[in-house]
N, C-alpha and C positions, 0 to 999 in steps of 0.2 A: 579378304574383304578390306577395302580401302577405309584408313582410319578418319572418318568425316566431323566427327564431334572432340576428338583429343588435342589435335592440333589449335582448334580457337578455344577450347577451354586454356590452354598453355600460356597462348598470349593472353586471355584476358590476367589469368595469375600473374603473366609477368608486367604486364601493366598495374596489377594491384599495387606490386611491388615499388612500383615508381611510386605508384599515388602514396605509399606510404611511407614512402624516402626510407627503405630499409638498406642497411649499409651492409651487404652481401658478401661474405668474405668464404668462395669455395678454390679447395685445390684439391689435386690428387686427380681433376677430372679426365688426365690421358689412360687412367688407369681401367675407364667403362669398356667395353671391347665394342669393336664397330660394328661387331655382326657377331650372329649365334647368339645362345642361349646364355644366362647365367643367371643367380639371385643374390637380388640385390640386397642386404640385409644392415637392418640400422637400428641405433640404439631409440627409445620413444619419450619424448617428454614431453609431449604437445600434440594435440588435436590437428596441427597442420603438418607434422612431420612429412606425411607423405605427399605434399606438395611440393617442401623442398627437398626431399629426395629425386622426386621426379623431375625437377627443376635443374639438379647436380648432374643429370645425364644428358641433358639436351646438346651442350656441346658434340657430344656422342653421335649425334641425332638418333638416339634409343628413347622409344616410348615403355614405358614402366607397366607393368599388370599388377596392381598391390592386391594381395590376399588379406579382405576384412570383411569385419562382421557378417554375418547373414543378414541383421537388421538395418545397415546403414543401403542394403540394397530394397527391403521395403519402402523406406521413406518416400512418400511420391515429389519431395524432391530433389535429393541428391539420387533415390535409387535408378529412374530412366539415365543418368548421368553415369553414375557407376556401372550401369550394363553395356551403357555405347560406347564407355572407355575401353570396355573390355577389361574389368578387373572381376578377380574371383573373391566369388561368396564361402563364406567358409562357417556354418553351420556346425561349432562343436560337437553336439549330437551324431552327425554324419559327417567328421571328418574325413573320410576314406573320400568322397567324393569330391570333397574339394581340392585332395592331394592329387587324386588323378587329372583334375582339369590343372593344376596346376604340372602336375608332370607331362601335360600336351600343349602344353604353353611353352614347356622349356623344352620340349626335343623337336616344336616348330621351329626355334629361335629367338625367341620371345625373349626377356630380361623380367622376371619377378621380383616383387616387391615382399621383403617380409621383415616385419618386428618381432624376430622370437621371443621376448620376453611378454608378448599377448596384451599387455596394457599397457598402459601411460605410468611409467613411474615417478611418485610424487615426489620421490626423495634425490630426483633426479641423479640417479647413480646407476649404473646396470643391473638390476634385476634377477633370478635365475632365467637361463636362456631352454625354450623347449629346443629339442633335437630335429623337426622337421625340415627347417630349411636348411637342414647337412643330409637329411636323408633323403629329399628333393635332388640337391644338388648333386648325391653321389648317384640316383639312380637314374640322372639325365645322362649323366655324364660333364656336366659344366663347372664352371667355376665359381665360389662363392667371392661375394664382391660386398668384403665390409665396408660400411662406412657409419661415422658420427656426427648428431646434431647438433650444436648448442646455439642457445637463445631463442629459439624458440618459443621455448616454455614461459617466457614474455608476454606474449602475444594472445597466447589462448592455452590453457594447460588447466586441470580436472581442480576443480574447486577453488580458482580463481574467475574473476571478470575478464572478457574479452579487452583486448586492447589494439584495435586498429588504428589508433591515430597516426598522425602523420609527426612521429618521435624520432625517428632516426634512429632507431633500433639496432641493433649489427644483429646478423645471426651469420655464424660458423658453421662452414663445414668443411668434413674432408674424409677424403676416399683412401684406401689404400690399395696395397697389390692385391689381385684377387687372389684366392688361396685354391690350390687343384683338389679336384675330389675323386678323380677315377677315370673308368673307363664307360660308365651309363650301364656295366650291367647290374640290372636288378637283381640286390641281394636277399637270399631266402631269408624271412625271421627268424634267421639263428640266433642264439644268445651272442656268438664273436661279432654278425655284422652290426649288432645292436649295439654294443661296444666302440666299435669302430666310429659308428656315430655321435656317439656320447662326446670321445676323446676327439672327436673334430671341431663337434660344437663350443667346448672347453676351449681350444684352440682358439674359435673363431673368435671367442668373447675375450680372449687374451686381445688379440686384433685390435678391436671395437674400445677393448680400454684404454691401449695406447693410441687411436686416434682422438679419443674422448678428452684423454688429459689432454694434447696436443692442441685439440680445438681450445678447450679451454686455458690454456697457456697462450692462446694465440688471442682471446678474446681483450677486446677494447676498453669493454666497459667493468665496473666494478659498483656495489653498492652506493648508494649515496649517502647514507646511514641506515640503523635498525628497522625503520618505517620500510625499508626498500630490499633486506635482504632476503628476504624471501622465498626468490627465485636462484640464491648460491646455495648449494650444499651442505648440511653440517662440518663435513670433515674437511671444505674450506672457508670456517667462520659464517656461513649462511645459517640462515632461518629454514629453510626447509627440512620435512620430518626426518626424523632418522630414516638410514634404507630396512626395505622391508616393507614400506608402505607402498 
C-alpha cells in the first residue's frame, strides 16, 4: 500500500524546521541501508526524538515505523496519523503482539523505530536499555542501526515548557555503522539465546554512548549561566537530575 499521508507529514516537519531556524547538524547518514529491513534504535530525551530520527533517514529515502505507546494511537488526534504512518502500537500488557507486527515490518523491509530504554530520560544520559530491539533484530535477520540525539531536549522534554520559537537551536545527530545480528532464525527461549541477546543489547548501548559523547562534543552551544543549565547533564556541570531518573 502506497504510503499517502507520511510523505506530506515529512515535509510539513521539515518545513517546521525552517520556521524555527533550527541549526541541524546530522552525519553518519550513508550508514541507513537503501533497502531491507533494519532497527533503527536511539537514545530518548525529548518528546520529538522520533521526528528527528525519522528526519536522519530521509536522505536514505527510508520511511521509519516507530513502535510507541498504545495511547498516543488513541488520541483522536495524533492517533488517525500514527496509523496512516503505519507505525506500531505497542500495548505493554500485550507485548507479544506488538513484537510480531513489528517482526512483519522487518522481514517486509520496512526500517523500525525503537527507544529501548522505554522513556524519556530526564537525566539525559542512557538509561538501562530493554533487550527487544536486539531480539527483533536477530529474529528478522537485519541489522541494528544505532544512532544518538542531542538538543532536543530543548525543544520539548518531560517536565519542561515547550519551546518552538524561532531560536536557532542546533540539535545533533549521528548514526553509526549498523551492527549485524544473524541470520533471521528465530531462536527458541532458551536461557543461551536470551543471553545472546542481553550481550548484544549491552553492545548496542556501548554504540549509542559513543555516538552520544560524540554528538555532544560536536555540539555548538553551551549554557549561558545557571538559569539555563538545565538541559546539560550532571556529570558535564549541568543542572539536570542525577541518572536514574
Amino acid at each position: 500500500m502506497a504510503d499517502l499521508v507520511y510523505p506530506p507529514v515529512v515535509r510539513l516537519c521539515t518545513t517546521a524546521f525552517k520556521a524555527m531556524d533550527l541549526r541541524i547538524d546530522l552525519k553518519g547518514q550513508e550508514h541507513v541501508p537503501r533497502r531491507g529491513g533494519a532497527v533503527l534504535v536511539s537514545n530518548h530525551i525529548s518528546y520529538l526524538d522520533f521526528v528527528f530520527c525519522g528526519y536522519a533517514t530521509l536522505p536514505a529515502k527510508r520511511l521509519v515505523r516507530f513502535m510507541a505507546k498504545e495511547s498516543v494511537f488513541r488520541n483522536r488526534l495524533s492517533g488517525p496519523l500514527m496509523r496512516a504512518m503505519k507505525h506500531i502500537p505497542v500495548d505493554r500488557a500485550q507485548g507479544a503482539q506488538a513484537f510480531s507486527h513489528a517482526l512483519r515490518a522487518l522481514r517486509s523491509g520496512e526500517v523500525v523505530g525503537v527507544f529501548p530504554e522505554a522513556t524519556i530520560s530526564q537525566s539525559f544520559t542512557l538509561k538501562s536499555f530493554k533487550s527487544g530491539a536486539a531480539r527483533l533484530a536477530q529474529q528478522a535477520g537485519v541489522p541494528l542501526l544505532p544512532m544518538a540525539v542531542w538538543g532536543t531536549q530543548r525543544i520539548w522534554t518531560k517536565g519542561r515548557p515547550r519551546d518552538f520559537g524561532r531560536n536557532h537551536l542546533p540539535v545533533t545527530m549521528r548514526l553509526g555503522a549498523p551492527v549485524p545480528t544473524g541470520d533471521g532464525i528465530a531462536k527458541a527461549p532458551a536461557e543461551g539465546a536470551q543471553e545472546d541477546a542481553e550481550k548484544l543489547t549491552e553492545r548496542l548501548k556501548v554504540r549509542i554512548q559513543e555516538l552520544l559523547e560524540a554528538a555532544q562534543g560536536a555540539y555548538p552551544d553551551r549554557p549561558r549561566g545557571p538559569e539555563d543549565d538545565w538541559w546539560q547533564p550532571a556529570h558535564l556541570g549541568g543542572g539536570a537530575p542525577a541518572p536514574g531518573v
